[in-house]
C-alpha positions in Angstrom: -26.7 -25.6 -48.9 -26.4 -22.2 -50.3 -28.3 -21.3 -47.0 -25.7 -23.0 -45.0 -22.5 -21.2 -46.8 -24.0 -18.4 -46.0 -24.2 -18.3 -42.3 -20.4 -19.7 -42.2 -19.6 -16.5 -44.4 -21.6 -14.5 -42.2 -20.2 -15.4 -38.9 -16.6 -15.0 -40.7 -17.4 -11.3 -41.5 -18.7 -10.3 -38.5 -15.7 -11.5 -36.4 -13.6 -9.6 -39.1 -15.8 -6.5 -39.4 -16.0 -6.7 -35.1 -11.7 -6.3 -35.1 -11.8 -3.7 -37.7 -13.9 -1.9 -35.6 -12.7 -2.1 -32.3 -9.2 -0.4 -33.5 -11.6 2.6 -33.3 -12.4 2.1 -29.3 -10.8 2.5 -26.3 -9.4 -1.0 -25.7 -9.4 -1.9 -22.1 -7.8 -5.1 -20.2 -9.7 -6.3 -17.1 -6.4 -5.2 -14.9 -6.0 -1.7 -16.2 -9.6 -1.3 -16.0 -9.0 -2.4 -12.2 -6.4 0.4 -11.9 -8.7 3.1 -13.1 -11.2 2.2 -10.6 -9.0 2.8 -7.8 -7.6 5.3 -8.7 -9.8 7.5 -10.2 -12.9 6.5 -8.5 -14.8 9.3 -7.0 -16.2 7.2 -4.4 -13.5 5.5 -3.3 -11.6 9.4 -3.7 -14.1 10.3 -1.3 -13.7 7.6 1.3 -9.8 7.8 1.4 -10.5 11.6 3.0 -12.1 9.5 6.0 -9.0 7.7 7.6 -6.8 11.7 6.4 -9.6 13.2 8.9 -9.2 11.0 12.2 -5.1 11.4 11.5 -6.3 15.1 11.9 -8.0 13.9 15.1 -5.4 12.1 16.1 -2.8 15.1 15.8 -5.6 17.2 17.2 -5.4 15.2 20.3 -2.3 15.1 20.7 -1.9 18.5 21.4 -3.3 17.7 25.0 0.7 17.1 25.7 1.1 20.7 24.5 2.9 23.4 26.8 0.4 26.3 27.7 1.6 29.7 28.8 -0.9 31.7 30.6 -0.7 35.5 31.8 -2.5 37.8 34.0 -2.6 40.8 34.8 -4.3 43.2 37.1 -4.7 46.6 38.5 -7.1 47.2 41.4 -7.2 50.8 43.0 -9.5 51.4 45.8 -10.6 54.8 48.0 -10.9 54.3 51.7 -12.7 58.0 53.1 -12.8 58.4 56.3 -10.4 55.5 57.4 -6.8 55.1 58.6 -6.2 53.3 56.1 -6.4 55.7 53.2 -6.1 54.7 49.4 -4.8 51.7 48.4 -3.8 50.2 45.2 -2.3 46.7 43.9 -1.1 45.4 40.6 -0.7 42.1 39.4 1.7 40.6 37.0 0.9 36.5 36.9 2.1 33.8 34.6 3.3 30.5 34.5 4.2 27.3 32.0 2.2 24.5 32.6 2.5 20.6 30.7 0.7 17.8 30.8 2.0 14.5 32.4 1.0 10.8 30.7 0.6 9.9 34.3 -2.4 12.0 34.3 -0.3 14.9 36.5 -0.5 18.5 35.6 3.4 20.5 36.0 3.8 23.8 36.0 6.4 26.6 36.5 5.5 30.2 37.9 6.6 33.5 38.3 4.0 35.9 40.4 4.4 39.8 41.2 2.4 41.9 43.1 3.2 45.8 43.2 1.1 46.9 45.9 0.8 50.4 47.4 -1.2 51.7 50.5 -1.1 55.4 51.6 -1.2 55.3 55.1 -0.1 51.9 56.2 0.3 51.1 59.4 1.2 47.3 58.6 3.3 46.3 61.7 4.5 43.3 60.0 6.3 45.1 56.6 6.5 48.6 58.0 6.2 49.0 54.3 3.7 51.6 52.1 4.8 50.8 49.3 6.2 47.4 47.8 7.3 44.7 45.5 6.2 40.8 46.4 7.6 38.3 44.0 7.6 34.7 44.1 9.2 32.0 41.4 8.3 28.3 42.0 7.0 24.9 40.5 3.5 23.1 41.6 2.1 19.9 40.2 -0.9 18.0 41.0 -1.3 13.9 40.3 -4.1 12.2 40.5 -4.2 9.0 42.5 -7.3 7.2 42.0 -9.4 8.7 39.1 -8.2 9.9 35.8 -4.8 8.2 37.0 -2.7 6.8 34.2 -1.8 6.9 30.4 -4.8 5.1 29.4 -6.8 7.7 30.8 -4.8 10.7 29.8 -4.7 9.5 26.3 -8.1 8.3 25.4 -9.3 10.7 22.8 -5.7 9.6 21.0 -6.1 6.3 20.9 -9.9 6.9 19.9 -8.7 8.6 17.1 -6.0 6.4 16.1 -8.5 2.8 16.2 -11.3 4.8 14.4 -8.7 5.4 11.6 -8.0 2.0 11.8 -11.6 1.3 11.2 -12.0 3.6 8.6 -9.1 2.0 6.8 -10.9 -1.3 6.8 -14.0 0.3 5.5 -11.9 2.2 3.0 -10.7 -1.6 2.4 -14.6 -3.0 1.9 -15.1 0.2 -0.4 -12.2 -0.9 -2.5 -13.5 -4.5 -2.6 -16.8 -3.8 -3.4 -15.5 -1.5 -6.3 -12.9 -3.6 -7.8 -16.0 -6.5 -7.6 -18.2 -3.9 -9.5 -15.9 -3.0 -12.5 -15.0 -6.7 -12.8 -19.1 -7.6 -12.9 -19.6 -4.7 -15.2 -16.6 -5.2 -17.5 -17.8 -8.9 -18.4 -21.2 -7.4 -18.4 -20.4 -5.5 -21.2 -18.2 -8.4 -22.7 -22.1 -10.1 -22.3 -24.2 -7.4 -24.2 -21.6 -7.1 -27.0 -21.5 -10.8 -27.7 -25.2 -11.3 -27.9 -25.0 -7.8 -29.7 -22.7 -9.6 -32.6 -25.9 -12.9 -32.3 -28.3 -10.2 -32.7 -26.9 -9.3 -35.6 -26.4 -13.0 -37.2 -29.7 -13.5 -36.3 -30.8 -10.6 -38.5 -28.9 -10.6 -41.7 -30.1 -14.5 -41.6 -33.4 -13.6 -41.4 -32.8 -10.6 -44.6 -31.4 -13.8 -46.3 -34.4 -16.2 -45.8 -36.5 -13.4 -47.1 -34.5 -12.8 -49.9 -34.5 -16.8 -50.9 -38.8 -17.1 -49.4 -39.7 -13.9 -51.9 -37.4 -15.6 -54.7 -39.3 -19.2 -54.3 -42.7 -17.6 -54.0 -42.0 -16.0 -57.4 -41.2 -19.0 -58.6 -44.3 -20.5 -57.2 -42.3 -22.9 -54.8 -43.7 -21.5 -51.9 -47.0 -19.3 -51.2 -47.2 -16.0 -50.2 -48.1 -16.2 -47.2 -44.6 -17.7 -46.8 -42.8 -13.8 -47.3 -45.3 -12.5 -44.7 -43.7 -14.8 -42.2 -40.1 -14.0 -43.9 -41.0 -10.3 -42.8 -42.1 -10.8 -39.3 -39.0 -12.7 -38.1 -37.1 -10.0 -39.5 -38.5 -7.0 -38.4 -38.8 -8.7 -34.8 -35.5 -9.2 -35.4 -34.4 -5.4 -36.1 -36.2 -4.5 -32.9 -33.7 -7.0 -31.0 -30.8 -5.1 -32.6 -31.6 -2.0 -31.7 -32.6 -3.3 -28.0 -29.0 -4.4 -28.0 -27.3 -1.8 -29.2 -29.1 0.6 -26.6 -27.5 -1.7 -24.4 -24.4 -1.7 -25.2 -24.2 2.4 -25.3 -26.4 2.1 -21.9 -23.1 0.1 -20.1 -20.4 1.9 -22.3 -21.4 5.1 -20.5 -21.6 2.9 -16.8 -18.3 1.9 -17.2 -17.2 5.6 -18.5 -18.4 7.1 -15.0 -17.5 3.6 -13.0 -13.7 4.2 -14.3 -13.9 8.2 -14.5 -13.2 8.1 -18.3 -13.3 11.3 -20.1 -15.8 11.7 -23.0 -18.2 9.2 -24.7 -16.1 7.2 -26.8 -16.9 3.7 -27.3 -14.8 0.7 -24.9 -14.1 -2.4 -25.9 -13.3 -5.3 -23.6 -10.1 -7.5 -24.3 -10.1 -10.0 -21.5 -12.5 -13.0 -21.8 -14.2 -14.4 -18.9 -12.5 -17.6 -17.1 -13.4 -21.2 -18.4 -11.2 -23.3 -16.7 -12.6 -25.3 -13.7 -11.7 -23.5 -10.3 -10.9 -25.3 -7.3 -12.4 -23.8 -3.9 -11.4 -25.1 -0.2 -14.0 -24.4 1.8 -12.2 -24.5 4.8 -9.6 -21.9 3.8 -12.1 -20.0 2.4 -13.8 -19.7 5.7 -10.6 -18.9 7.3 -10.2 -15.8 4.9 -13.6 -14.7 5.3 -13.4 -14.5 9.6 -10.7 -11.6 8.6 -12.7 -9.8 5.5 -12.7 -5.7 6.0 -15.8 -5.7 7.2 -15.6 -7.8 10.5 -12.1 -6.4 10.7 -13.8 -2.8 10.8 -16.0 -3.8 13.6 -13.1 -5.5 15.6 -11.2 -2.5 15.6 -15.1 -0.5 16.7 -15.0 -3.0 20.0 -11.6 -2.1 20.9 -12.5 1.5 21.0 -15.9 0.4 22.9 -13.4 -1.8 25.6 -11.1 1.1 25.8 -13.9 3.6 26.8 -15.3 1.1 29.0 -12.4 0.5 31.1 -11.8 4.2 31.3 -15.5 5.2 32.4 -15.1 2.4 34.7 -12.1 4.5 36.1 -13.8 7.5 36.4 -16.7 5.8 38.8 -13.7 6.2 41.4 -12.9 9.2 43.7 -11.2 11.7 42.5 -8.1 11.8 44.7 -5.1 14.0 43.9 -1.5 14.8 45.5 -0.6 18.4 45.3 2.8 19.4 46.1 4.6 22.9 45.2 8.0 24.7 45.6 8.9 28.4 45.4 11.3 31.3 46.1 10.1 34.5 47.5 10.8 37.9 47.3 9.6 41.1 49.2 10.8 44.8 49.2 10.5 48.4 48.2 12.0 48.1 44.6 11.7 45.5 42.0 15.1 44.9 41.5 15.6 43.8 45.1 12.7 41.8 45.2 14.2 39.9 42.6 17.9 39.5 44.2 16.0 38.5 47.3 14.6 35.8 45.3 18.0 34.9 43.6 19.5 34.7 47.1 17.6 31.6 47.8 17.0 32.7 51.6 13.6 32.8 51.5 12.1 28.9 50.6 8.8 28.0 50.7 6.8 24.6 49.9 3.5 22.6 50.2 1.8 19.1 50.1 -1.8 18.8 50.5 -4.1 16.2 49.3 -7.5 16.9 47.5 -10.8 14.8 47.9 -13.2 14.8 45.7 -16.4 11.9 44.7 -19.8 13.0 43.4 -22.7 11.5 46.0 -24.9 9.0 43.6 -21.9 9.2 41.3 -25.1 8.8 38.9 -22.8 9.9 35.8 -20.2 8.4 35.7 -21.9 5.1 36.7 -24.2 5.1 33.7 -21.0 6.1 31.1 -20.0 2.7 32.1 -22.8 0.9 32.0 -23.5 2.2 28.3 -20.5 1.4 27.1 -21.0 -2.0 28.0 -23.6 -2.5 26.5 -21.7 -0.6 23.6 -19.1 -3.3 23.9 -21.4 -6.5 23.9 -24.0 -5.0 21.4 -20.7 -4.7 18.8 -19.5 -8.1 19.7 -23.1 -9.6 19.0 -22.7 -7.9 15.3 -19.6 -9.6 15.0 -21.1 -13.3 15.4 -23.8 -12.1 13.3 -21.1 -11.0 10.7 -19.1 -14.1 10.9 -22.0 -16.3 10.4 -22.8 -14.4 7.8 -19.4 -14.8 6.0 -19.7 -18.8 6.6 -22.9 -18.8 4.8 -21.9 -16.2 2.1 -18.9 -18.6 1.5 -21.1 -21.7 1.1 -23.2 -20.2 -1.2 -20.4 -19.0 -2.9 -18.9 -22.4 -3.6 -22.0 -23.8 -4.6 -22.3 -21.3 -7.0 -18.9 -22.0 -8.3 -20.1 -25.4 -8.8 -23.2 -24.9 -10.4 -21.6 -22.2 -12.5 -19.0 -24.7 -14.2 -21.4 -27.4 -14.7 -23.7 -25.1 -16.4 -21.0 -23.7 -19.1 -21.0 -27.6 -20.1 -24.5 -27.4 -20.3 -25.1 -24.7 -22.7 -21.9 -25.6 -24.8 -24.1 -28.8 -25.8 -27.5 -26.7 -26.1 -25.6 -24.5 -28.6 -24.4 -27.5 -30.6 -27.6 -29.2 -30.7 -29.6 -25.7 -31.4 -27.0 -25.4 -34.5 -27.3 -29.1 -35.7 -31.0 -28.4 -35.6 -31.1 -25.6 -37.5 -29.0 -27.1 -40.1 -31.4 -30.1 -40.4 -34.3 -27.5 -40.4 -32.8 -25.4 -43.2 -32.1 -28.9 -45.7 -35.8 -29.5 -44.6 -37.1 -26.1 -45.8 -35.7 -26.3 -49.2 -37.2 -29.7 -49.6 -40.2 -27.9 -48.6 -40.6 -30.4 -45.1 -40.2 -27.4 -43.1 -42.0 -23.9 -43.2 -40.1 -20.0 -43.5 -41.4 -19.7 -39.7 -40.4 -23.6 -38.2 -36.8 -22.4 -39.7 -37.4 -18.8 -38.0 -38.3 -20.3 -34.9 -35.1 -22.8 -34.8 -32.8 -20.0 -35.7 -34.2 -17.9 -32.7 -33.9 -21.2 -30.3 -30.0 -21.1 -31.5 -29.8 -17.7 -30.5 -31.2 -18.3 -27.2 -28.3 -21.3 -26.9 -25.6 -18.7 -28.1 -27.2 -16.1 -25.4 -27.2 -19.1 -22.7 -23.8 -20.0 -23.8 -22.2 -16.6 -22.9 -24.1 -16.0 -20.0 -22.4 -19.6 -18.2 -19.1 -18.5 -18.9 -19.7 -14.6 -17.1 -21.8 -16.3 -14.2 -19.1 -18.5 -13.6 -16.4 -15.5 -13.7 -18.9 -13.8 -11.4 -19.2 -17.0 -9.0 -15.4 -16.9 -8.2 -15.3 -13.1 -8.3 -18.2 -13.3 -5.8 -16.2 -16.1 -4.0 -12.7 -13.6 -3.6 -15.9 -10.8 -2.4 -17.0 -12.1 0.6 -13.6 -14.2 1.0 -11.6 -10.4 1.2 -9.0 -11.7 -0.8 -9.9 -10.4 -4.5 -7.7 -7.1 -3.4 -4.7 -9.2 -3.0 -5.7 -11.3 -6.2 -6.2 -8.1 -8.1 -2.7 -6.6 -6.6 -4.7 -3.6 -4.9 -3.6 -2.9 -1.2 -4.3 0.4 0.7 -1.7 1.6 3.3 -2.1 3.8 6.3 0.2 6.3 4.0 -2.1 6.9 1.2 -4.4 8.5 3.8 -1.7 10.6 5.3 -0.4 12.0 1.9 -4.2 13.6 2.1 -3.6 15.3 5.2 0.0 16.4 4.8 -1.0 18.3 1.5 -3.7 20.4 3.2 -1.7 23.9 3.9 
């Protein structure tokens, strides 16, 4: 009976000596320890820069609608001996602003002059030695068949822009996958701790039955071989501890890097694992899990693969363009009157023309296509695999859900019936119906119970948090959602 006191005071004191102590830790809630994760994370920190690169991409190619000003100049100078023509010389002052069309048509606006000079001209036509040539116009060139379109012109930017989608849903399965990680490993440690505080039951139980066997062998109660027994659970016993405790430390420091905590001080866990019985539809479940990040991320790969099909599928056609242009000209001996002829609009000029151009074979362009066709179906082959995958991770989910609650019930009565048999193996010992080592053995089958009992409650937790996991919906259960702006804050704060 004194036996039996004992073990109530003991499990009274360690409770009590378990709150003292965990004034001294960091306390954490499951939810806060959620908020760390995501936002301190250095993996998912990492992956965010993904989606802030392909906005860089996207502005990159962008720049395609970008006004270009080119200029060029040249001086040529050339020494004629012995011909009527003597020494001639030219210079060349080109340039022009030229912008790109969604339609696929290149615009641009020009300004040429030409300065030429020629020592003994005899040029009928000018009469002139010496001159200024200037002319001021527009051309543009649209392509009719190939390349012919905004789909076309704008295919690396809406590249860019679906691949940031994508990354955004793999960002989204990064975020899952961590959130589903600190909740495993914050009941994990919940686990290690509890059968920490067993461990130690276990062992100042076992320093009391050697304490009582070395007391009755004195007395002659008991033999001596009795205490060696005594010793042997307890030293086994110690070793257990100190497993324990190495384990403890072991997932204090996993959580400290999971949660990018600073220093090495000890955590403590305030949230319990879920009990009560959780109710699953399978058939919404597998609605939710069609739509997880993952099969989202490769949806968004085949519209990129669809897009470049359909414009390599273009680019198989001829490449037939309308060009049409529109100018002023000038011509005289100064620069100044070149330029009022030009102003005086009496000197018009214009021209339409049509370009033909097709590759024969066409061996290229014919092959682009046909790769990214098979781009296109070999991506919407991954996503059947993917969503049959999802049905059977959701199955197996459930069933685990199932099998997790039942179990809880199960080792809540192995627990009770390992402690009613330790009681009735303890009243037997000090009748002397039971040995030091049959009460040894019991105790250590009630530890296993306690053990089994904590491990049914966190495999349940795990079973639904493994349900949410492949369902994609433990980010909105957990209140975590990623937006398109979270990646663009990245790329607006690079100067």
């Amino acid at each position: 009976m004194r036996l039996l006191t004992f073990i109530t005071v003991l499990l009274t004191g360690i409770i009590t000596s378990s709150a003292l102590a965990a004034e001294e830790r960091l306390q954490l809630t499951l939810k806060e320890s959620i908020r760390m994760a995501v936002e301190k994370n250095l993996d998912v920190r990492a992956e965010l820069y993904n989606p802030a690169q392909f906005e860089a991409d996207v502005n990159r190619n962008k720049s395609i609608y970008d006004m270009v000003f080119n200029t060029e100049t040249t001086y040529t100078h050339s020494y004629n001996a012995g011909q009527s023509s003597g020494d001639t010389s030219s210079f060349l002052l080109d340039s022009d602003l030229t912008q790109l069309f969604w339609t696929g048509a290149t615009g641009s606006v020009f300004f040429n002059n030409l300065k030429s000079n020629n020592s003994q001209s005899n040029d009928s036509m000018t009469s002139l030695k010496d001159y200024w040539q200037s002319s001021l116009g527009v051309k543009i060139s649209q392509p009719l068949l190939k390349n012919l379109g905004r789909e076309n012109t704008e295919i690396n930017i809406n590249v860019s822009r679906l691949s940031k989608f994508a990354s955004i849903e793999h960002f989204n399965t990064t975020l899952l996958n961590t959130v589903t990680q600190v909740r495993t490993e914050y009941y994990k440690l919940y686990t290690l701790r509890e059968e920490l505080e067993v461990k130690k039951v276990s062992l100042e139980l076992a320093r009391k039955i050697l304490s009582e066997t070395k007391a009755r062998v004195a007395a002659g109660v008991l033999p001596a071989m009795e205490i060696l027994n005594a010793e042997f659970g307890l030293t086994s016993r110690e070793k257990d501890l100190i497993d324990a405790e190495k384990a403890v430390s072991d997932q204090v420091d996993v959580l400290h890097l999971l949660l990018q905590i600073p220093g090495n001080g000890d955590l403590l866990t305030l949230d319990q694992p879920r009990r009560e019985q959780y109710q699953a539809s399978e058939d919404e479940a597998l609605k939710r899990a069609m739509n997880r990040p993952a099969i989202k991320e490769q949806k968004r790969n085949l519209e990129i693969s669809e897009l470049q099909t359909r414009v390599f599928n273009n680019r198989i056609k001829p490449d037939l363009s309308i060009n049409a242009s529109a100018y002023l000209t000038g011509l005289d001996r100064t620069y100044s009157r070149d330029l009022e002829k030009i102003g005086s609009l009496d000197r018009p000029a214009w021209s339409i023309g049509l370009l033909f151009s097709y590759p024969i074979g066409n061996n290229a362009a014919e092959n682009d296509y046909r790769k990214s066709r098979l781009k296109s179906e070999q991506i919407a082959v991954q996503i059947r695999s993917l969503e049959e995958s999802a049905a059977n991770d959701v199955k197996s989910a459930i069933r685990g859900i199932t099998s997790g609650y039942k179990q809880i019930d199960v080792a809540d009565r192995g627990r009770a019936f390992a402690e009613e048999r330790l009681r009735a193996f303890i009243r037997k010992n000090e009748v002397g119906l039971a040995t030091t080592k049959d009460v040894l053995d019991v105790e250590n089958d009630l530890a296993t119970a306690k053990n089994n009992q904590i491990t049914a409650v966190v495999n349940y937790d795990n079973a639904i948090t493994r349900l949410w996991l492949v369902t994609g919906e433990l980010l909105e259960r957990e209140g975590v959602r990623m937006v398109e702006g979270d990646a663009d804050k990245l790329y607006t704060n690079i100067h």
